[in-house]
PAGUFI-697538 format. One record per residue (C-alpha): residue number from 1; x, y, z. Coordinates in Angstrom, 1 decimal. Layout:
BEGIN
(kese NUM; (X; Y; Z))
...
END
This chain:
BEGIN
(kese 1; (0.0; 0.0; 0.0))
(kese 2; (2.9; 2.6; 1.0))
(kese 3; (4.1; 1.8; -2.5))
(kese 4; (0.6; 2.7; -4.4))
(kese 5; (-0.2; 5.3; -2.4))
(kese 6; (1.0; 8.2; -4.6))
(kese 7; (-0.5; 6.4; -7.5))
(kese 8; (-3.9; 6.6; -5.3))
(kese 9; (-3.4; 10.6; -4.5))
(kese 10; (-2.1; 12.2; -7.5))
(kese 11; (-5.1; 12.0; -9.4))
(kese 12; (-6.4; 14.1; -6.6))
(kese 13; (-3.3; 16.6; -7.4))
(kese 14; (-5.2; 16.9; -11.4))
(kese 15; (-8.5; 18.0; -9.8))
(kese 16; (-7.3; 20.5; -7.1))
(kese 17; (-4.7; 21.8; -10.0))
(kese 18; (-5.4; 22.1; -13.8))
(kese 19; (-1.9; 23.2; -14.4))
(kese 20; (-0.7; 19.5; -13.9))
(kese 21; (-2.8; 19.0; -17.1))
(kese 22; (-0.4; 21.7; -19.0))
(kese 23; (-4.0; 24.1; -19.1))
(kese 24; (-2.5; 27.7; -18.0))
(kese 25; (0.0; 29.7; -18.4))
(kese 26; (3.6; 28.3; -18.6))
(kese 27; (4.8; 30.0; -15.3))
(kese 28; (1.9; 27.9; -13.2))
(kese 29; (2.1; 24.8; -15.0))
(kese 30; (5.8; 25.1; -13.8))
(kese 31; (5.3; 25.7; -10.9))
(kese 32; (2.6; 23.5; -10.1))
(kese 33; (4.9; 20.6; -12.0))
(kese 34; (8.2; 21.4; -9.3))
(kese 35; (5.8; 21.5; -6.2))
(kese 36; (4.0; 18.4; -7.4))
(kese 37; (7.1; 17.0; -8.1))
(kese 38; (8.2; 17.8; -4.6))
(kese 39; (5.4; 17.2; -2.8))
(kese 40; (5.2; 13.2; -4.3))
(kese 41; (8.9; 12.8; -3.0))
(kese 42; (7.9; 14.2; 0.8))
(kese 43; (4.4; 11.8; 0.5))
(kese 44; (6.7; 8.9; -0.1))
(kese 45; (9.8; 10.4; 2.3))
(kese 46; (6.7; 10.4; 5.1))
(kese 47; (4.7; 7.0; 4.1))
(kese 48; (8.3; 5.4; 3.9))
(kese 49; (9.8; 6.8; 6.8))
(kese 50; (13.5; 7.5; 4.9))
(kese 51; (14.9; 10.4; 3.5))
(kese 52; (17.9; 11.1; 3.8))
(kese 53; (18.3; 8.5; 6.7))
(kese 54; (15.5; 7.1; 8.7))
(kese 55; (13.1; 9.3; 10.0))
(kese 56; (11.9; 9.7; 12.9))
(kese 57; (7.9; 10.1; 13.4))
(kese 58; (8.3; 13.4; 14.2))
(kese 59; (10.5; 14.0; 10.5))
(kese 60; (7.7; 11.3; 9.0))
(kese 61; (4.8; 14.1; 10.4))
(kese 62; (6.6; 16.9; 8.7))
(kese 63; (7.1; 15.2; 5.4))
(kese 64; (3.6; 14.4; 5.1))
(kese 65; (2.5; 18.0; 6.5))
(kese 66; (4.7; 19.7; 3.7))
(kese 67; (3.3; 16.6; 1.0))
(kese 68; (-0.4; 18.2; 1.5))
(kese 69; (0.5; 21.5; 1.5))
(kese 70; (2.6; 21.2; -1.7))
(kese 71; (-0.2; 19.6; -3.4))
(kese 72; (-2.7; 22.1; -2.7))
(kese 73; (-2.5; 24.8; -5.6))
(kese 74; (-2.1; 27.9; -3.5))
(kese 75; (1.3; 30.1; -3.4))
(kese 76; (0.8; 30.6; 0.2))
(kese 77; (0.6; 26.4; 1.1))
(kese 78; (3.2; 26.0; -1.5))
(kese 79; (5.7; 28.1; 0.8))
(kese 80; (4.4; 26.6; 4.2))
(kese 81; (5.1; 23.3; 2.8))
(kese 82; (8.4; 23.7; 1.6))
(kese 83; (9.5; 25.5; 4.8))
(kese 84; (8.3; 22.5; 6.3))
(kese 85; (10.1; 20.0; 4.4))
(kese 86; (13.6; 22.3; 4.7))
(kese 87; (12.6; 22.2; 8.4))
(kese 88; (12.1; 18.1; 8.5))
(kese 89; (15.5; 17.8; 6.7))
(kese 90; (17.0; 19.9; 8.7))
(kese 91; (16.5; 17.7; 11.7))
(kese 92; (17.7; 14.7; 9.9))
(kese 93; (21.2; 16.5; 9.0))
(kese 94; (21.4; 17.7; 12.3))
(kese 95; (20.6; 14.3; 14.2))
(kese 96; (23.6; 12.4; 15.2))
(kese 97; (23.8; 9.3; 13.0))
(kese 98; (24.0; 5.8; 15.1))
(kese 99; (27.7; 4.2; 14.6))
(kese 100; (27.7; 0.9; 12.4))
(kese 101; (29.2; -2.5; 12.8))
(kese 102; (31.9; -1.5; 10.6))
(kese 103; (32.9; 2.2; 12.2))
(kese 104; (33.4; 0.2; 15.7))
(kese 105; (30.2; -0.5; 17.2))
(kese 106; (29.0; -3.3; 19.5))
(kese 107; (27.8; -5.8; 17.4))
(kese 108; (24.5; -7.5; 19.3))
END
């Protein structure tokens, strides 16, 4: 299901934004295209629970927050959710990551 799911919500994306169908002009079909774009890699960041390591469900929340807001067509949700985003990667750079096996660890 995690898989399908952004096969099962973009066709939502179409209705709430014509642009995604090319009908507009060229600036908002762009940017509807990059925040669509954007907003299908947070949805699956979120539902997966990995970006640019695993996230926590805090990080998970965020992605999905700034997913919905990026698909809504607005300029204003379109800013919200990529603040949002920048703010869920920002807590996965700045988390410590976990030592491995191989950098020294305690394996068990």
């Amino acid at each position: 299901m995690k898989f399908a799911a952004a096969g099962f919500i973009v066709p939502f994306f179409f209705v709430y934004n014509p642009a995604l169908l090319f009908s507009g002009e060229w600036s908002e079909i762009a940017r509807a295209v990059l925040t669509g774009t954007i907003g299908v890699i947070a949805l699956a960041a979120g539902l997966e629970g990995y970006f640019i390591r695993s996230a926590t469900w805090l990080e998970r929340a965020l992605f999905l927050a700034s997913a919905f807001l990026l698909i809504d067509p607005g300029l204003t949700t379109d800013a919200i959710g990529l603040v949002v985003l920048v703010v869920g990667l920002g807590l996965q750079k700045l988390r410590p990551r976990a030592a491995s096996v191989a950098e020294g660890a305690p394996a068990g």
